[in-house]
N, C-alpha and C positions, 0 to 999 in steps of 0.2 A: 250369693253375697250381695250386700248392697250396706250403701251409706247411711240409712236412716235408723230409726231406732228400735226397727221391727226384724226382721226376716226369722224360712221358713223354711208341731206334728199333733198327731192326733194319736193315743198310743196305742199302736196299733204292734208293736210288739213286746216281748215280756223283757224285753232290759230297759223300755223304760217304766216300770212298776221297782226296779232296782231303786233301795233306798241307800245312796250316798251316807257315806259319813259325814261331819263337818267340816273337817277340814280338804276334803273333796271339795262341795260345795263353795267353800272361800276360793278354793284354789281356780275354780269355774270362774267368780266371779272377777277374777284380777285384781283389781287394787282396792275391792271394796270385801278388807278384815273385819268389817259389824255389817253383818246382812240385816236387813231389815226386819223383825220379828211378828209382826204382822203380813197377812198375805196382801201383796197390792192389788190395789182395786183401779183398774182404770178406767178411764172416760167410757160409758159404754158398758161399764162391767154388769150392769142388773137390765140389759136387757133379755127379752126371751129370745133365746137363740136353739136353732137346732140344731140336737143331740148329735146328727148324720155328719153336717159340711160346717158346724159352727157360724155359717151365718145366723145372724136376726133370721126368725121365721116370718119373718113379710118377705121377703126376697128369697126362699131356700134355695140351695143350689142341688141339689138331690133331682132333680128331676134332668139335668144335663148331664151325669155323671154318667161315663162313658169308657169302658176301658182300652187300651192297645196292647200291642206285644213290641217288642224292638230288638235287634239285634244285641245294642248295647243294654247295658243296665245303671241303674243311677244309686248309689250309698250317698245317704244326708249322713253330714258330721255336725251333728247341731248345738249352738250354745244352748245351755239350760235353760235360759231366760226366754227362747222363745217358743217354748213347746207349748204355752197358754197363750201365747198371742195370737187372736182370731184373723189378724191380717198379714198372717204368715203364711207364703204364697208355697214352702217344699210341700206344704199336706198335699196340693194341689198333682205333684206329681206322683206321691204314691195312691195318689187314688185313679190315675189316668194310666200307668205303669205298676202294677199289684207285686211285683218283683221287686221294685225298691225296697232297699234295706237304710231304714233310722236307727241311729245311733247317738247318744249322748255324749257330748265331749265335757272329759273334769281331767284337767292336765296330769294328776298322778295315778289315775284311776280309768286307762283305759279299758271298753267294753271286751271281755274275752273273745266274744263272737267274733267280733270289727279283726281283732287281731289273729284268729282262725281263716277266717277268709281271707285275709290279707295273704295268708301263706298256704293258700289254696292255689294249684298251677293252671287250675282252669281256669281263670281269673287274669284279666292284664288289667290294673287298676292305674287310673290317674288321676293329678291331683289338679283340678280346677284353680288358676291361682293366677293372678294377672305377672306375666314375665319383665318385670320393672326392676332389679336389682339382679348386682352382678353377681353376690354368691349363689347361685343355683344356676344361672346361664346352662352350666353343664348337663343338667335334667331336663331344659324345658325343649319339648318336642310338639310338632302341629297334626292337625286333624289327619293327616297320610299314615301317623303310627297308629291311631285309631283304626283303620279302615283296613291295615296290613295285620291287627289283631282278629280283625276277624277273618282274612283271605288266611291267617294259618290255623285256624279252628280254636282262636281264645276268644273269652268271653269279655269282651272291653267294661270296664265299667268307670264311673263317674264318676269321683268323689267329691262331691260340691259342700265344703263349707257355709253354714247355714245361721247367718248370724250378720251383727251389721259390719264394715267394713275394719272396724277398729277389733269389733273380736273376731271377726276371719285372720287378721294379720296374728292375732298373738296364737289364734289356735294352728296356723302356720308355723311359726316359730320356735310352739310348745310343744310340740306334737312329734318326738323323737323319731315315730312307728312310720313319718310319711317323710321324713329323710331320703330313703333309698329310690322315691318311688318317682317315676316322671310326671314334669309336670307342663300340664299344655291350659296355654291361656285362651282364650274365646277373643277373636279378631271379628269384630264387624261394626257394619256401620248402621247399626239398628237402633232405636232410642227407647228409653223402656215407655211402654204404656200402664204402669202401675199408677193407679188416680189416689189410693188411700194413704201415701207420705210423701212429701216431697226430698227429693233425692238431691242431691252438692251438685250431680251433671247428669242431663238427661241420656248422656252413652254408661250409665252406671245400670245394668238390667237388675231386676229382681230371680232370686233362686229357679223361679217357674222356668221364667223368662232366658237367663240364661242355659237352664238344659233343654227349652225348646230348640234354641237356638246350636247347639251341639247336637242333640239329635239328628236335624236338619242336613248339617253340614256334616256328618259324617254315614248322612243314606239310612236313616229312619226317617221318611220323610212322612210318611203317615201318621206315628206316633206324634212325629214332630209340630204337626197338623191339630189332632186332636188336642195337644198338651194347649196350644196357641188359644184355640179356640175356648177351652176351660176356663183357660185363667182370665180370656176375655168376658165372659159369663160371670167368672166371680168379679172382679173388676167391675165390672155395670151393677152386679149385684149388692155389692156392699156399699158401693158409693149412691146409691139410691136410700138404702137401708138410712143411713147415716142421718139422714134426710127426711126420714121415716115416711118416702115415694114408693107406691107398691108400682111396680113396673107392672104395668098391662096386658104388653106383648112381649117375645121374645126377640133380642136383635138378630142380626144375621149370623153373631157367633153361634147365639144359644138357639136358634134355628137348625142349624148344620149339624148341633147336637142332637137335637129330639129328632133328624132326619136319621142321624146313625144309629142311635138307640130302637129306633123303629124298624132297624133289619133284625135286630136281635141276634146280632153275634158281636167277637171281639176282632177289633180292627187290625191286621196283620199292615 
């Protein structure tokens, strides 16, 4: 989640090639009943960029990518609007974690899948959501029921809403299916290091950002390691790009990368 007017896929699986209705779509959008008929074109939109990581090809980031394994697993519940946005930082996790499951949120049209695994017992699912208001107090639980999911052989997973702060609230809200479900907020005193939008408050992390940061704290600490270092890669990368600065060397994130890529296996 985050404040600006980005957050963050790349479609990497078959629900989202699922063509919405229209009135789906309206309903995605919230209060905008005339979508715009034309496809938008943003700042940036006719550069050449690669097919692989959507960076600009002066900067790729393909050559950092690096996978892990984790105990938990991460479900993006993503607004629509930002599954074309190149400075959408969830791609970053399922390319880091191959197991994350995206998902497209349209408030009357939930994904079948999203709603099969929800009611799979292998599965303890929680809902990433800041603990600030008092009707759900009764759900929200900390990083120990995470950790006690896995000490009884369930499989913890994430659910991070993937959108900026205004459409995480409503797809909280709107979202009947994540009623029942716990929800545990992300406590720390970390500040985000996203360079490509500026954020209302720098304790506001970005999608990567905050499930590195849960990983972390709940003992994936290597995945939790790799994911950091990614997003730090794309981060130098794209704000170089912007700039049209080919970066020369790699830093000491995208270092750490081509050092683990060069054992040639996956990071447990």
């Amino acid at each position: 989640m985050r404040d600006d007017a980005e957050l963050t896929i790349e479609p990497r699986s078959s629900s989202e090639t699922q063509q919405p209705s229209a009135d789906a779509r309206r309903d995605a959008a919230g209060e905008d009943a005339n979508p715009p008929r034309r496809e938008f074109k943003a700042r940036g939109s006719f550069v050449e960029r690669c097919d692989g990581c959507r960076l600009p090809v002066l900067n790729c980031l393909c050559p950092y990518r690096v996978t892990a394994t984790s105990d938990a697993q991460v479900w993006l519940l993503t607004h629509p609007y930002e599954h074309n946005k190149p400075t959408n930082t969830g791609r970053l996790i399922a390319d880091v974690l191959p197991l994350t499951q995206t998902f497209t949120w349209y408030r009357t049209a939930p994904e079948a899948r999203l709603l099969e695994l929800l009611a799979d017992r292998r599965y303890v699912p929680f809902v990433v959501f800041p603990d600030d208001q008092p009707d759900y107090q009764h759900r929200v639980v900390d990083e120990r029921a995470v950790i006690g999911a896995k000490q009884d052989g369930f499989i913890p997973v994430f659910i991070l809403i993937d959108g900026t702060w205004r459409q995480a609230r409503r797809i909280f809200r709107k979202s009947p299916y994540l009623d029942g479900l716990p929800v545990l907020p992300l406590h720390t005193d970390r500040l985000t290091r996203y360079r490509l939008r500026k954020p209302a408050s720098a304790s506001h992390l970005c999608t990567a950002e905050v499930a590195a940061e849960l990983l972390r704290k709940t003992g994936d600490v290597t995945a939790a390691s790799v994911l950091d270092d990614y997003f730090d890669a794309f981060n130098e990368s794209y704000a170089a790009s912007r700039f049209y600065h080919k970066l020369e060397k790699p830093n000491a994130a995208m270092q750490r990368l081509l050092d683990r890529r060069a054992t040639g296996s996956t990071y447990a």
